[in-house]
N, C-alpha and C positions, 0 to 999 in steps of 0.2 A: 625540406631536408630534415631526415630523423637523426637525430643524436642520440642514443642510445643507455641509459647506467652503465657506468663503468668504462665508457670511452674515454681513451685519453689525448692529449694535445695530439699525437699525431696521428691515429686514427679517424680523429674530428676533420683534421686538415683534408687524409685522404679522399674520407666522403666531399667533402667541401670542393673539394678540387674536381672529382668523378659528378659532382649535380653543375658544376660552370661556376658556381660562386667565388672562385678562389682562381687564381691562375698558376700559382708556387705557391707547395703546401710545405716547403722547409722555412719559409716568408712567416707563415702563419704560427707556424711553432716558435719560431725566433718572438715573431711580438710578441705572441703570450709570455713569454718567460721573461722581456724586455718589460712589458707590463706590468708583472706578477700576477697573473690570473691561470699559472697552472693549476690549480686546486680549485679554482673558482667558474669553471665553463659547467652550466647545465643541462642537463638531456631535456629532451623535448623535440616538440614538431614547428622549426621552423623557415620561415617566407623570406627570403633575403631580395630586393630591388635590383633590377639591372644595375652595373655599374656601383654597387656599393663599395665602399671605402675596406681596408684590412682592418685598420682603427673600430670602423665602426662593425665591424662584422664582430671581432672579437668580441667588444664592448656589449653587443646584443645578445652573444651566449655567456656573457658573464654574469648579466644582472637576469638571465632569463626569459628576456622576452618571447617567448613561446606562444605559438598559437595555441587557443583553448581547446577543447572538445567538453560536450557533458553527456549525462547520462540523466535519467529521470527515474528516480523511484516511486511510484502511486502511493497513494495513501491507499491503507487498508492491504498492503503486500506483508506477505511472511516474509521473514528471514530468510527462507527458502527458497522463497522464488526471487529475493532482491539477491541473492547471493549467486543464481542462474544466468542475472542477467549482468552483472559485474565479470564473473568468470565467462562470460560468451564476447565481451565486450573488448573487442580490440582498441590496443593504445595502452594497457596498464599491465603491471608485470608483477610477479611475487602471488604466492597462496594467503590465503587470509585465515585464521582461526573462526570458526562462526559464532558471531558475538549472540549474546540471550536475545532472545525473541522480545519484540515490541520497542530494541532500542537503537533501531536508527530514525531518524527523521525524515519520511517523506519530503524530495523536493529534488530539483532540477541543480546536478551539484556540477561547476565548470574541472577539469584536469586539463593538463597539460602529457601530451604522450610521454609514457614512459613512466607514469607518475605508479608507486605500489599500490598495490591491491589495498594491504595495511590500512596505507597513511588515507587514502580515501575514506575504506568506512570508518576509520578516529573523528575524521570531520563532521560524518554522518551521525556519531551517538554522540559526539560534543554538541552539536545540534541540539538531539534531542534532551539531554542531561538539560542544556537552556533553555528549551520553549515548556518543560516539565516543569523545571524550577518556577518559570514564572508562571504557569499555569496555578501549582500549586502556592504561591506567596498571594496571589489573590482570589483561594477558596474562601467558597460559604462554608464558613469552619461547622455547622449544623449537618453539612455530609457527612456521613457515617465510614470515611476512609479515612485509615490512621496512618498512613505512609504517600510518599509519592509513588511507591510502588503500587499501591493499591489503587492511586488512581489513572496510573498507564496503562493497567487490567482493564478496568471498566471503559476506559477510553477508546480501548482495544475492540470491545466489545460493541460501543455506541457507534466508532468507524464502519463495523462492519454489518453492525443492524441499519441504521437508518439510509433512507431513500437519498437524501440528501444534505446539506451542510443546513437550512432554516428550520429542518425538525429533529437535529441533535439535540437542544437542551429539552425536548421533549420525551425525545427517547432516553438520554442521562435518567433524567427524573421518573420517569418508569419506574428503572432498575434500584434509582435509590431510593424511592419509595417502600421497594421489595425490601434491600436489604434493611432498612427501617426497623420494617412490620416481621422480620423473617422466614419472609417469603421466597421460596426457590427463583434464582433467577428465570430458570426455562429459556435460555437462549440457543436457537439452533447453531448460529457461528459458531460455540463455543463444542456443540457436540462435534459437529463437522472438522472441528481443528485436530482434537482429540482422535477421530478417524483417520485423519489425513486426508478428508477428503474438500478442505476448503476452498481449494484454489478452482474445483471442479464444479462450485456449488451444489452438490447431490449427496441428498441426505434419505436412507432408507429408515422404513419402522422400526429395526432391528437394530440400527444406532442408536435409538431413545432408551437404549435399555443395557446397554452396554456400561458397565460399572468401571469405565476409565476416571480422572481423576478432573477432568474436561466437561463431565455430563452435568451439566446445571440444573438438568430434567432430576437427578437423582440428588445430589448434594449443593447443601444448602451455600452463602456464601460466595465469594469471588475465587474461580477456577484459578491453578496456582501461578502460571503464568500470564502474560498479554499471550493474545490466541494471532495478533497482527503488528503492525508499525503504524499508530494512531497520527493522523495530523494536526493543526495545532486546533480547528475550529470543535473535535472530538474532544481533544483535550479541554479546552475553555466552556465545553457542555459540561464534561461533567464537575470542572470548578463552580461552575454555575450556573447549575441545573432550571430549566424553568419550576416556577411556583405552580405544581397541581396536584390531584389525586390520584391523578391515573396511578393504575395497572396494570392496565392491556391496552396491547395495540397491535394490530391486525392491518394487514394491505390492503390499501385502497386497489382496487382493480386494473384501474391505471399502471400499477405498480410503479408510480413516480412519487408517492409519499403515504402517511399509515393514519389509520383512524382510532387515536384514542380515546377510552373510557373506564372511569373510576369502580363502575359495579361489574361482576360479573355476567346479570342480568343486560347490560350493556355492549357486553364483549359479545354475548351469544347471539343478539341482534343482529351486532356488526357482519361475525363471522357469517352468518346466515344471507345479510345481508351481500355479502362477499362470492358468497356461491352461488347465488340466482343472479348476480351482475356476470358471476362467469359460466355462469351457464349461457346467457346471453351473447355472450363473448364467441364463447364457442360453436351456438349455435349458426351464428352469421359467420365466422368463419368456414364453418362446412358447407354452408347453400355456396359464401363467394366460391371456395374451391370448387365444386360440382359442377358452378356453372362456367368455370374455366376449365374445367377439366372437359366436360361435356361440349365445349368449342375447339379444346384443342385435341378432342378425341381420347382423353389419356387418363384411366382410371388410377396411377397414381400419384397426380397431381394432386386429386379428393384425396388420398389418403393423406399424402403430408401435407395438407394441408388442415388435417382435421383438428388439431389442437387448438387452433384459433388464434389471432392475432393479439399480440398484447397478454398471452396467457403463459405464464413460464413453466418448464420444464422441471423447477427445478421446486423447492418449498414456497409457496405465492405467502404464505402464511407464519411472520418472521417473528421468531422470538418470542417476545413473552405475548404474542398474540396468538399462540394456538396455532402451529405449523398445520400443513395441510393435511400433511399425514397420520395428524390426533386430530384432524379438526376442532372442536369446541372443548375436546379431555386434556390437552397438555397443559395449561396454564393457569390451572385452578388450584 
């Protein structure tokens, strides 16, 4: 049974009475007000037992026992699309003002129906204000970030660079090694956000060169916002970055994690090394398709299949590793 904001004792009753819970909805008004829990019944979605008591019925929308519902926000989502999937999200009511980028907190958050748009994301950047705080009360004060804002940027950026959660304090330390040395970060997330093109992951040559205030490729420093909504193992990279020199780092072919190195002489290895593993890549993709195309008779099987397995569409080559599109020019 939904209760709704703004329903009052006799309205509650009539739903009550129209789902079988109740059998006399003037019953039900008398005891609230015999009670005193006129002002005290909450909206919400809930399950009442065969045969439930009045007593206890009331007493269950008074203190709210509501069944839950949640929703999940991903780490590494913008504002933008966490605010998509809230306003698509049936069960919550009320417009929300759209809070700054990078400050809700990814995670699986319980409501109850009926509950505002509002008070949900309040829970969501309360969140993050605490897992920030304590990210930041146990930095390596030796990072080169002078705000907690400065490090929900970077974190922002470490979420949406690395392959995974065991090579964040690697990729952190990349980036603060750059800012260190005053070294361009050169992240592509960071152009892509700037585009508006992140949620699609597709980054053209013509976005590296684009003078937005996002291009890390062109200015120096941390881009003026988080570019995403960090989680907390982002955040605690870049409190405490691993201990190395690197610089670059370039996708492993796999693209399940990245190959760091301190020289550039190193990187151009790597990368090189990167484009004769996917040249390989794509090689063996084109015979598989051929010869599945050639059994099912069908020439454009071989075609979509020509890119090859395990090879992305999109920039293979992230960050300050020299995207694919500059290959071994961007990140020097």
């Amino acid at each position: 049974v939904v209760v709704e904001n703004g329903m009052g004792p006799r309205r509650i009753a009539s739903r009550l009475a129209e789902t079988g819970v109740i059998a006399h909805p003037d019953a039900f008004v008398i005891a609230v007000r015999v009670m005193g829990m006129d002002s005290t019944l909450k909206a919400g979605e809930y399950a009442f037992e065969p045969g439930i008591s009045l007593r206890a019925v009331v007493n269950k929308l008074a203190i709210g026992d509501a069944q839950h519902r949640s929703v999940t926000i991903p780490e590494g989502w913008t504002i933008k699309q966490a605010l998509a999937r809230l306003d698509a999200l049936e069960g919550l009511t009320g417009k929300v003002a759209r809070p700054e980028e990078g400050r809700i907190f990814p995670d699986t958050y319980a409501f109850r129906m009926g509950v505002d748009r509002a008070k949900l994301i309040e829970t969501m950047t309360k969140r993050m204000d605490e897992e920030l705080a304590k990210a930041w009360a146990v930095r390596d004060v030796t990072v080169p970030l002078k705000t907690p804002d400065d490090m929900l940027i970077l974190a922002s950026i470490v979420q949406r660079e690395a392959a995974n959660e065991a090579e964040m304090p690697m990729v952190a330390a990349v980036f603060v090694n750059r800012l260190r040395t005053g070294m361009r970060l050169q992240s592509d997330p960071t152009v892509m956000y700037g585009a508006d093109v992140l949620s699609e992951g597709r980054l053209k040559r013509k976005d590296l060169t684009e003078a937005h205030p996002f291009n890390t490729y062109i200015h120096a420093g941390l881009p003026p916002t988080p570019i995403a909504n960090p989680g907390r193992a982002a955040l605690m990279a870049v409190a405490q970055p691993a201990q190395t020199k690197a610089i670059f780092f370039v996708a492993d072919p796999s693209l399940t994690m990245h190959v760091f190195s301190e020289t550039y002489d190193e990187h151009v290895k790597n990368v090189k090394r990167y484009w004769k593993d996917v040249g390989k890549t794509i090689a063996a993709g084109r015979a598989a398709a051929a010869v599945s195309a050639s059994e099912a008779g069908s020439v454009d099987s071989a075609v979509a299949g020509g890119r090859g397995p395990g090879v992305s569409a999109t920039n293979p080559m992230i960050g300050a590793g020299a995207g694919a599109l500059n290959a071994v020019s961007g990140t020097h």
